[in-house]
C-alpha positions in Angstrom: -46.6 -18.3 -81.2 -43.9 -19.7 -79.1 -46.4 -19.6 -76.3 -49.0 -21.4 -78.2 -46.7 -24.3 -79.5 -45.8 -24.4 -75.7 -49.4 -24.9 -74.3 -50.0 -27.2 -77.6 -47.0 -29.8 -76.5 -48.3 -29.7 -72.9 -52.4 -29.9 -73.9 -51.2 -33.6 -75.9 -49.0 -34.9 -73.0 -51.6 -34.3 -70.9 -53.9 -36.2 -72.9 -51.3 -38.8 -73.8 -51.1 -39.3 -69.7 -54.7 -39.1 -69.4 -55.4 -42.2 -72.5 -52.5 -44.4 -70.5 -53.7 -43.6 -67.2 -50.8 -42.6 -65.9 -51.6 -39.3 -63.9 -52.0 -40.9 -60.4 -50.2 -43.1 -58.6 -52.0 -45.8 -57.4 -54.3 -44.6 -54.4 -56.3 -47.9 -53.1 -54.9 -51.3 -51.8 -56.5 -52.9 -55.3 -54.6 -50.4 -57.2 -51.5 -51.4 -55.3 -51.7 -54.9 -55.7 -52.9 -54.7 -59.2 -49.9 -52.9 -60.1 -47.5 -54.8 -57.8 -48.8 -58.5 -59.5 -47.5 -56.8 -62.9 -44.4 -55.4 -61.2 -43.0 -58.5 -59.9 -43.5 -60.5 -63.3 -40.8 -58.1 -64.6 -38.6 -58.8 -61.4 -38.8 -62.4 -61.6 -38.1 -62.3 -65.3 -34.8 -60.4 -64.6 -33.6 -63.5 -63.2 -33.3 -65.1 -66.8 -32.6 -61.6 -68.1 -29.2 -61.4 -67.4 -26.8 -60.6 -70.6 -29.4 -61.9 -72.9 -31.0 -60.4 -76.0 -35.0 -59.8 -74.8 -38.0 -59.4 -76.3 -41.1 -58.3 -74.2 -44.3 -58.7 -76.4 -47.3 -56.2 -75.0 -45.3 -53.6 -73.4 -47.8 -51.5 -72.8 -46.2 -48.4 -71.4 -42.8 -49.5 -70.8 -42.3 -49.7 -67.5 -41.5 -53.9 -67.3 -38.7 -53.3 -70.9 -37.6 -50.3 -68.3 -36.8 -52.5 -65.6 -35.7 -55.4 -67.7 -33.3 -52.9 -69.8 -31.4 -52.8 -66.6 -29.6 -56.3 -66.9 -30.2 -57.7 -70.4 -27.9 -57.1 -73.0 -30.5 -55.6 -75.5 -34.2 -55.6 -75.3 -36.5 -54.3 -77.5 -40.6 -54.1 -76.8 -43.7 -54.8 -78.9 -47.2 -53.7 -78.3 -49.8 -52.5 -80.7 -51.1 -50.1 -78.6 -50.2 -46.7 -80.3 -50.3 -44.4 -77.8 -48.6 -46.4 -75.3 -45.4 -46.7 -78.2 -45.4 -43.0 -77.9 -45.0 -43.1 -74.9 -42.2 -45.1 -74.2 -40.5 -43.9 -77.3 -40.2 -40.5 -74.9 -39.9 -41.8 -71.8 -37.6 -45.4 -72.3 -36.0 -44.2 -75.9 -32.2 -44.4 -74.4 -32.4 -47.8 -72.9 -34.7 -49.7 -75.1 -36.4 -50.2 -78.1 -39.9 -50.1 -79.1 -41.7 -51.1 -82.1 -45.7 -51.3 -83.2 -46.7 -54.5 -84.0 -49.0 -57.6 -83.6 -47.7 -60.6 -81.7 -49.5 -62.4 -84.2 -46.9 -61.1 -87.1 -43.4 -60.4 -85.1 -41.1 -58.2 -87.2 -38.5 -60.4 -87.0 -36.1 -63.2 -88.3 -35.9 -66.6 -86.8 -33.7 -67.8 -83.7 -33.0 -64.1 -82.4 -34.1 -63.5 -78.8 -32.4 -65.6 -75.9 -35.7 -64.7 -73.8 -39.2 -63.6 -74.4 -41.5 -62.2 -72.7 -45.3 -61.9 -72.3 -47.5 -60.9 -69.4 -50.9 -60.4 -68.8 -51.5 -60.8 -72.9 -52.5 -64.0 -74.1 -55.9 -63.6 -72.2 -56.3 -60.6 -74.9 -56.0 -62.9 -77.8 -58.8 -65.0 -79.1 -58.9 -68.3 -78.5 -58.3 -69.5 -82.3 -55.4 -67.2 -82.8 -53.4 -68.5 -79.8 -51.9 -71.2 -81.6 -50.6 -68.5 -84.2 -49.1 -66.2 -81.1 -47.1 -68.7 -79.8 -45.9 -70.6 -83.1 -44.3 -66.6 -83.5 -42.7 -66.9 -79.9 -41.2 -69.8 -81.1 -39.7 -68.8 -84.2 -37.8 -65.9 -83.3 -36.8 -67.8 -79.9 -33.4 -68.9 -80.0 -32.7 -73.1 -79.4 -31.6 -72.5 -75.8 -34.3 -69.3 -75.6 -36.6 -69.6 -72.9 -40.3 -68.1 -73.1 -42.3 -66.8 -70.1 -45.9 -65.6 -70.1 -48.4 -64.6 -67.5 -52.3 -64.9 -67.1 -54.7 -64.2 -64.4 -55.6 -67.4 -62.6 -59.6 -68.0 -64.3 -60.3 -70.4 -61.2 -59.8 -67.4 -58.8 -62.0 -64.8 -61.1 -64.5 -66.9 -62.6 -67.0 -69.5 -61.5 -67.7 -72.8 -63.5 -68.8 -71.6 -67.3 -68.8 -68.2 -66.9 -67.0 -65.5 -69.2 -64.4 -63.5 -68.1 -66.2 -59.9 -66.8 -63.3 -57.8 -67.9 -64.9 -57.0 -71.8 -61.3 -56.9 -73.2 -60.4 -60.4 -71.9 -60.9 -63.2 -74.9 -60.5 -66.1 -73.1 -59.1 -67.1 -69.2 -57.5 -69.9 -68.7 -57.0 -72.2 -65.1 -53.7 -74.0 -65.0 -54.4 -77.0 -66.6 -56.1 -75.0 -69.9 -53.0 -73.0 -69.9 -50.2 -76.1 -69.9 -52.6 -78.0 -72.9 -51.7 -74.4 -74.8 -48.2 -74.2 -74.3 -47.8 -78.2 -74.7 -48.8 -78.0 -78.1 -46.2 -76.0 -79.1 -43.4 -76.1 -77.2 -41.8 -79.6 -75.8 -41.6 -78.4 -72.6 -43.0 -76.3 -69.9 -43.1 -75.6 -66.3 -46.2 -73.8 -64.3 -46.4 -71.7 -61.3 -48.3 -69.6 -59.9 -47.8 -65.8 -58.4 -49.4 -65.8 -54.6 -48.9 -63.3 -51.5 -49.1 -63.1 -48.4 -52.1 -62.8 -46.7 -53.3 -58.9 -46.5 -52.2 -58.8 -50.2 -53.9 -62.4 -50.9 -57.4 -60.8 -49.4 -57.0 -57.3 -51.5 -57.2 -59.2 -54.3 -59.6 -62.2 -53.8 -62.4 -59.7 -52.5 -62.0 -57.4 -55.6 -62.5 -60.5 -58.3 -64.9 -62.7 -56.3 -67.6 -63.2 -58.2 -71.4 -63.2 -56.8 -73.2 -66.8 -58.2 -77.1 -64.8 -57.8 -75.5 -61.9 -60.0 -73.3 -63.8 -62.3 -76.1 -66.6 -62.6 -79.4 -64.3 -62.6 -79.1 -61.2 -62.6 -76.7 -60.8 -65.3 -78.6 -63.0 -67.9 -81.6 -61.1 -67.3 -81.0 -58.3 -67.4 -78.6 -58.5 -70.6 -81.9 -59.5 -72.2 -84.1 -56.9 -71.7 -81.5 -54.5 -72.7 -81.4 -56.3 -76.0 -85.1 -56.7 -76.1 -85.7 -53.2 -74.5 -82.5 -51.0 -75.4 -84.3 -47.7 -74.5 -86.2 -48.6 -71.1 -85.7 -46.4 -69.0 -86.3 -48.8 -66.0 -83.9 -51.7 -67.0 -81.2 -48.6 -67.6 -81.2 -48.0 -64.1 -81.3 -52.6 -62.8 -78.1 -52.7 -64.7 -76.5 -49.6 -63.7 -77.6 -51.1 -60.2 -76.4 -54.3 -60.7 -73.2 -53.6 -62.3 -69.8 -54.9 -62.3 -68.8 -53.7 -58.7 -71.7 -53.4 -57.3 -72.0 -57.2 -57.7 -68.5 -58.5 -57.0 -68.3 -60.0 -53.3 -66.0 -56.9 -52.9 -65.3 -55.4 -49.4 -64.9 -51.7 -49.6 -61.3 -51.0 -47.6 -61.5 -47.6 -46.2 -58.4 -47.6 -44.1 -55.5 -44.8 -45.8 -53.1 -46.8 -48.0 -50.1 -47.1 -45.4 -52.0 -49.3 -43.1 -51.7 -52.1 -45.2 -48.1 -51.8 -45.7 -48.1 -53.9 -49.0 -45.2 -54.5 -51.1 -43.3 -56.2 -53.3 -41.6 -58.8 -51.2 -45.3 -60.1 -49.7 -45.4 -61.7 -53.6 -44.0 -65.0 -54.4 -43.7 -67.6 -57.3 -45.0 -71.2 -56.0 -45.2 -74.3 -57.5 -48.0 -75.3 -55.3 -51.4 -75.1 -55.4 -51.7 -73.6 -58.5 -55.7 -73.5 -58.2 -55.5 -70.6 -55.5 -53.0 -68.6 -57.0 -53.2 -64.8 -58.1 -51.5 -65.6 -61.8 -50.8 -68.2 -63.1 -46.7 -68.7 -64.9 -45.4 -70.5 -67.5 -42.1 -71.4 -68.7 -41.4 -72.8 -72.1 -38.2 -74.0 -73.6 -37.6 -74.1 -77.2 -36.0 -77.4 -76.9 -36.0 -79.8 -74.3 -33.7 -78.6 -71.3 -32.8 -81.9 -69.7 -31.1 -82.8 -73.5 -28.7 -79.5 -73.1 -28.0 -80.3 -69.4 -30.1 -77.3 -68.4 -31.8 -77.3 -64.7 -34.9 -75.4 -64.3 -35.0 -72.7 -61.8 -37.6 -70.6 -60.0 -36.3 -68.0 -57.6 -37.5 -65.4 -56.4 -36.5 -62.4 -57.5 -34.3 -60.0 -55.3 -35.7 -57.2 -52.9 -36.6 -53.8 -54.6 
């Protein structure tokens, strides 16, 4: 019996790991930067971090509250991903908090976190909610509390009227669609944009570019005979031809992973050409800053 509650415990981690994806470590340069664009959110919101109550809304698996946990005073994270809470609760338990809920309903009183937190999330959330998400960032802020939230940069992914490709993505936004947003709820913001340096840059750029004859023709087409034609056998096979990959400008990197020698200090935050940028950053303040004396600040974070 012992032997069989054994095998049970390990049979559900394993399929925990497997639903969260976290088995592998990433094994391609897309992977890498993928994961290193998330990573360095977390390190630049450390800067703000430090001593402060923190709330990071879609946590996902924990690893940003992790990294966070390591200089605020108190953090907790939000997500309403369940299996991903489970997982934190047993990985992160003894340096954070983690809760199930909606950003759209935060569990919480007014004027209680000092920062917040939200990246790679507000793409997720339809366009007529958004409004809602970020009246409940406000309320729980504290008056001095300062909000940051990260999106990938729509004018780098998508061309002129198309929908984002990634099915869970609601809505992407460009710069000046995501400061119209935040402007209508919070007095005042700042945006800049995550960008790398070049080899990084590429990875990137060649794995979202999109293909006009695919996005423009292809695409529309053959969406319609699948509706029309759900069971052809024929149109099965054009769109499994023409899918996602196979019709993103996307050069196929072969080299092992060490060649490209990517890491986190070939990302930086820029207030510059926002248009060009990997994701896009903004900060909000609760109340103005330049009536409480406060100077905005952008640096980088410090070397992993």
């Amino acid at each position: 019996m012992r032997k069989l509650h054994w095998c049970a415990r390990i049979l559900r981690r394993e399929k925990l790991r497997r639903v969260i994806g976290l088995r592998k470590k990433p094994k391609t340069p897309e992977e890498l930067v993928e994961w290193l664009r998330h990573l360095y959110a977390y390190k630049y919101a450390s800067t703000f971090a430090h001593g402060k109550i923190v709330l990071d809304i879609g946590c996902g698996t924990g690893y940003g509250v992790n990294e966070l946990s390591a200089v605020a005073y108190f953090i907790i994270g939000i997500d309403i991903w369940r299996e991903g809470i489970i997982y934190c609760h047993s990985r992160y338990d003894n340096r954070a908090s983690f809760i199930r809920a909606s950003a759209l309903s935060l569990p919480f009183r007014e004027n209680v976190f000092n920062l917040v937190t939200s990246f790679q999330v507000i793409e997720h959330i339809d366009a007529k909610m958004v409004d809602q998400y970020l009246e409940e960032v406000k309320r729980v802020l504290k008056d001095d509390g300062t909000f940051i939230v990260s999106t990938p940069n729509r004018k780098l992914r998508l061309l002129p009227f198309q929908k984002p490709w990634n099915p869970e993505h609601r809505k992407e936004y460009d710069a000046r669609e995501l400061r119209r947003m935040l402007e209508r709820v919070f007095p005042e913001v700042r945006m800049l944009g995550l960008s790398a340096k070049k080899v990084a840059y590429l990875v990137e750029y060649n794995r979202v570019r999109q293909n006009p004859f695919y996005v423009y023709l292809i695409h529309p087409v053959v969406s319609l005979m699948k509706r029309i034609l759900p069971n052809f056998t024929s149109f099965k096979r054009l769109y499994a031809r023409f899918s996602l990959k196979e019709n993103i400008l996307y050069k196929t990197w072969h080299s092992e992973m060490n060649s490209y020698n990517i890491a986190l200090e070939d990302f930086h935050i820029s207030s510059r050409d926002l248009n060009a940028c990997l994701d896009l950053y903004g900060l909000c303040k609760k109340e103005n800053a330049l009536n409480q004396g406060v100077c905005w600040r952008w640096k980088n974070p410090p070397k992993a």
